[in-house]
N, C-alpha and C positions, 0 to 999 in steps of 0.2 A: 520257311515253315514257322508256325508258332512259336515252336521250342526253343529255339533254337538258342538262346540266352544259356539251357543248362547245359552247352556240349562242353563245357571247360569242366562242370564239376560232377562229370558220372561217374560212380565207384563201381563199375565195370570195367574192366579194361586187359587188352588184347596184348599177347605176347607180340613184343615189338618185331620179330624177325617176319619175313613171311610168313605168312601160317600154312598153307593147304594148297593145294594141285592149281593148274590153271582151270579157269574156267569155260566150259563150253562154249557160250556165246563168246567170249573176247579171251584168246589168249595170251595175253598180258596180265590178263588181273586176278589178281590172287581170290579164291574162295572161301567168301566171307560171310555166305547166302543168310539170310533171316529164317530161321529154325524153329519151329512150335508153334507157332501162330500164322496168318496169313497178314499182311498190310499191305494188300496190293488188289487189284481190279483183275479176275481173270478175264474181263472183256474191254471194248472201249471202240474208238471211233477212227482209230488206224495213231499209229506213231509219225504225228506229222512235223514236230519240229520239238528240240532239243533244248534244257534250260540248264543252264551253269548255277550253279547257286554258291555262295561262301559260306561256311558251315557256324563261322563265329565260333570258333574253338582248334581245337585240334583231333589231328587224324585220325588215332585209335583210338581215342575216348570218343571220340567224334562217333567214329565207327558205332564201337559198343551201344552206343548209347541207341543209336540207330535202331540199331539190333532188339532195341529191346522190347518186348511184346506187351509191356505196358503203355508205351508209347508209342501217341497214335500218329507217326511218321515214319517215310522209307523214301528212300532212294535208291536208283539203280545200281547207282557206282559213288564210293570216294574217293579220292586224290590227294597224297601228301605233297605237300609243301618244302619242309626243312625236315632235317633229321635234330628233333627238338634236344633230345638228351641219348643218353649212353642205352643203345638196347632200342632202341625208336626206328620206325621202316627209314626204307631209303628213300631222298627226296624222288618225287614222280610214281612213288609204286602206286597201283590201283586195286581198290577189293570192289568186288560185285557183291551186291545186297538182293537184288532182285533181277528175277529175270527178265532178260529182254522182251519178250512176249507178252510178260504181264506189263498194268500201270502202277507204280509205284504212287504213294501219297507224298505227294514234294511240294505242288504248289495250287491248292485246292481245285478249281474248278479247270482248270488247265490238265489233270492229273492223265485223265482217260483218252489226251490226245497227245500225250508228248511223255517224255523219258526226261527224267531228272541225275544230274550229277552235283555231290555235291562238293566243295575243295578245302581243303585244310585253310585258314586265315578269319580276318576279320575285316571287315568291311573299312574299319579307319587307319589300317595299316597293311602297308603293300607289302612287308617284306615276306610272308609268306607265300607269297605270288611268284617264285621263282622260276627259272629256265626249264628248270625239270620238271614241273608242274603244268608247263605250258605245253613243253612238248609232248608231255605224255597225255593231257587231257584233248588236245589238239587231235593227234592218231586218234583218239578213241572216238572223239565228236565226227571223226570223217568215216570213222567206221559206220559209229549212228547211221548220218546222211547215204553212207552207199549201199547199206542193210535196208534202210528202208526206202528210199528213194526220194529223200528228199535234199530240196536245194543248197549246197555250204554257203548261207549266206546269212547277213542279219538278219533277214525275214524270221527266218529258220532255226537258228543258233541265236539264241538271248538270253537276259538275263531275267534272274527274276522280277527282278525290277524294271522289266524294259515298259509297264503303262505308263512309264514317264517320257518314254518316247512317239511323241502323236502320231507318228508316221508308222510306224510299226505299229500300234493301235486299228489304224485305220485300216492297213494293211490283213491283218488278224482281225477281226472283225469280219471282212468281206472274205477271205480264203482262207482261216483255217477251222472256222465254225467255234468260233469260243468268245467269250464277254474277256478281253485283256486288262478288264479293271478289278477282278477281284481277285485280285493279289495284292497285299501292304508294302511289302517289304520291297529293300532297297539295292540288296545284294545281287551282284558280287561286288556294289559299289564304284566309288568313281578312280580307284584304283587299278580295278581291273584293266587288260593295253587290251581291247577287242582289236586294234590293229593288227599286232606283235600276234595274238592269237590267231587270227583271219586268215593271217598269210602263211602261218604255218599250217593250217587247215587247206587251202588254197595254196601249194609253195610254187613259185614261178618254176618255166622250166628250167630240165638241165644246159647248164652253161658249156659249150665245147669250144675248145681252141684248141684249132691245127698247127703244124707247123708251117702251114699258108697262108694262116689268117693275118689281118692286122695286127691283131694283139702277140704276136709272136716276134722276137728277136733273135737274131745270135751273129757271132762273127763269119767273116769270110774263111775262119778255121774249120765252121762247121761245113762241113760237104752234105751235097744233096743226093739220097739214097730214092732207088725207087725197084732194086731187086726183089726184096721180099714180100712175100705174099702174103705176109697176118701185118701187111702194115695200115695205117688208117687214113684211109685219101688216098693223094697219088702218090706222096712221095713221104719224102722222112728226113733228119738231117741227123748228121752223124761225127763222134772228133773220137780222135786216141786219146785216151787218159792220158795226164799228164799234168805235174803238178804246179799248178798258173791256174789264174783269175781269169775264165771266160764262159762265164754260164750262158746257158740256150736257157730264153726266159716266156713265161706264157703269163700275161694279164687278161682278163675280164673284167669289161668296166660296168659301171653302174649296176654292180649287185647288192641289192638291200643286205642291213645288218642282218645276222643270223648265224648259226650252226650249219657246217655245210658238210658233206662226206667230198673228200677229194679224193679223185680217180686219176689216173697215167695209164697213157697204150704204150708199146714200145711192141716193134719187131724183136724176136727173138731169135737167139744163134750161138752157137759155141766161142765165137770172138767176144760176144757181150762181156759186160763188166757185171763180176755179182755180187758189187759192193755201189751202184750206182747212186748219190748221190743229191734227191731231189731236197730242194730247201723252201718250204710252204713258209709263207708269210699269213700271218694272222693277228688278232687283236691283245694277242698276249709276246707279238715280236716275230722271231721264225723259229723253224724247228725243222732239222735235217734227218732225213728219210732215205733209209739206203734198200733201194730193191734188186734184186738179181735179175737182169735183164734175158740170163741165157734159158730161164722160164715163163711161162704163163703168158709169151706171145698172143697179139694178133684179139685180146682182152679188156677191158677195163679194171686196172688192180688199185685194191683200196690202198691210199696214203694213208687215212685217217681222216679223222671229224675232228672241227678246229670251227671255234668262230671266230667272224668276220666282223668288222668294221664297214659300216658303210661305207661303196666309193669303189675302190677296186682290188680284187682279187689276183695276188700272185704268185707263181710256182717257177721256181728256176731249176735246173739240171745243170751241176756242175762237170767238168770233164776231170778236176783233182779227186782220182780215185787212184789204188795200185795199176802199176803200168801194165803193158801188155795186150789191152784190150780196146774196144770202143763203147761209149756210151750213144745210144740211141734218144733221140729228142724227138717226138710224135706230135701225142697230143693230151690234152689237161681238159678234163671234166669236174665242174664242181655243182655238186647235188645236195639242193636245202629239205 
């Protein structure tokens, strides 16, 4: 948008905590609606693709300034970036400006066909472009796409700047019924990762390893269980606590870098161990996870979200836990 030079210096500005309720259309993002005026199209030509914009400023002033019913712009939603100072939102939170329904004034002749978000940064500097920023503008652009029914793709999801891209011109031209050259601007600039973004929009599926699969190891200490009935597959392997070096270990290979939630089944039983010992490997080293196995059988239970490195993903199950009991080895799920 034109403006967009004075979001650093508007002497409006928003109490940094979250402000207000979630909001109707996306419940994630804080209500931040545009109040006393209208800036937005109560009609238009259907919501057919989504534009990212970089706001060249920051997020609550950013916000305010949005907000302001002097000024002839709006946006659906904002996105923080960093938590800039003391009292400032949390990186990734979102405020809605306008409703989904209506067309916001984001990027002029595009306005009555598409939904605009705009993100905390500036076009010649990535650092505002953070992980949490991504992920959270990412959920919300797949919301867009399965609310309205349209494709997660670059077609689709662009930026403001994307008439620099002839192909997507050409594209937008023939099916989404709009001129893609009367837009100036450049944002979200050549910083923005539309890859790193894409895929989180698009995230591969989940990753499962058995204890049948390839990717699975363990010693001939471990035994092969196939009694119980919440187990996952046919079988299961199983050892006595005991304190020694012999972890039952689960890899997944070639999964892209990313944020992942990692899952464990284990049969469950009064013998189990409820101090059982899982050790994720991830990009900041490993980190040891103790879950009670003589619960939540026959399940998938969250370890935790950890990112990854590119390459391969791993989860071992140690049997050094207090004695008496057995640890159960199943299987490891991990979900981007």
């Amino acid at each position: 948008m034109n403006t967009k030079q004075f979001l650093t210096l508007s002497s409006v500005s928003l109490v940094g905590a979250s402000a207000a309720l979630a909001t109707a259309d996306y419940g994630p993002a804080v209500d931040r609606m545009i109040t006393g005026c209208s800036k937005w199209y109560t009609s238009g030509y259907g919501h057919k693709f989504a534009v990212v914009h970089s706001m060249e400023g920051y997020y609550l002033t950013g916000t305010s300034y949005l907000r302001r019913c002097d000024i002839s712009a709006s946006c659906h939603y904002t996105v923080n970036g960093k938590t800039d100072y003391a009292g400032d939102a949390a990186p990734g939170e979102i405020s809605q400006l306008v409703r989904e329904a209506y067309y916001a004034w984001h990027a002029t002749c595009w306005n009555q066909h598409s939904l605009g978000t705009e993100h905390e940064g500036f076009v010649g500097n990535p650092a505002w472009f953070t992980d949490a920023m991504y992920q959270a503008s990412a959920l919300l652009h797949r919301h867009f796409a399965d609310k309205f029914g349209f494709a997660k793709d670059r077609n689709h999801i662009v930026g403001h700047g994307e008439k620099s891209n002839a192909a997507w011109c050409s594209y937008a031209s023939a099916n989404l019924g709009i001129n893609p050259y009367c837009n100036t601007h450049t944002d979200p600039g050549p910083y923005w990762n539309w890859t790193y973004f894409m895929s989180l929009i698009n995230p591969p599926a989940p990753v499962v390893v058995d204890n049948s699969n390839a990717g699975f190891t363990a010693s001939s200490a471990w035994a092969t269980g196939t009694a119980a009935g919440d187990k996952y597959g046919a079988n299961y392997r199983w050892r006595s606590t005991q304190a020694v070096s012999d972890p039952a270990s689960w890899s997944a290979s070639n999964l892209p870098a990313g944020t992942y939630k990692i899952y464990a089944w284990w049969s469950a039983g009064s013998n189990r161990s409820t101090a059982a010992p899982y050790i994720v490997y991830h990009s900041g080293g490993s980190t040891t996870v103790t879950m009670n196995q003589q619960a939540n059988g026959g399940k998938w239970n969250l370890l935790g979200t950890f990112n990854l490195n590119a390459g391969t993903g791993k989860v071992s199950l140690s049997c050094w836990a207090p004695s008496g009991y057995v640890v159960v080895a199943d299987a490891i799920k991990w979900v981007r």
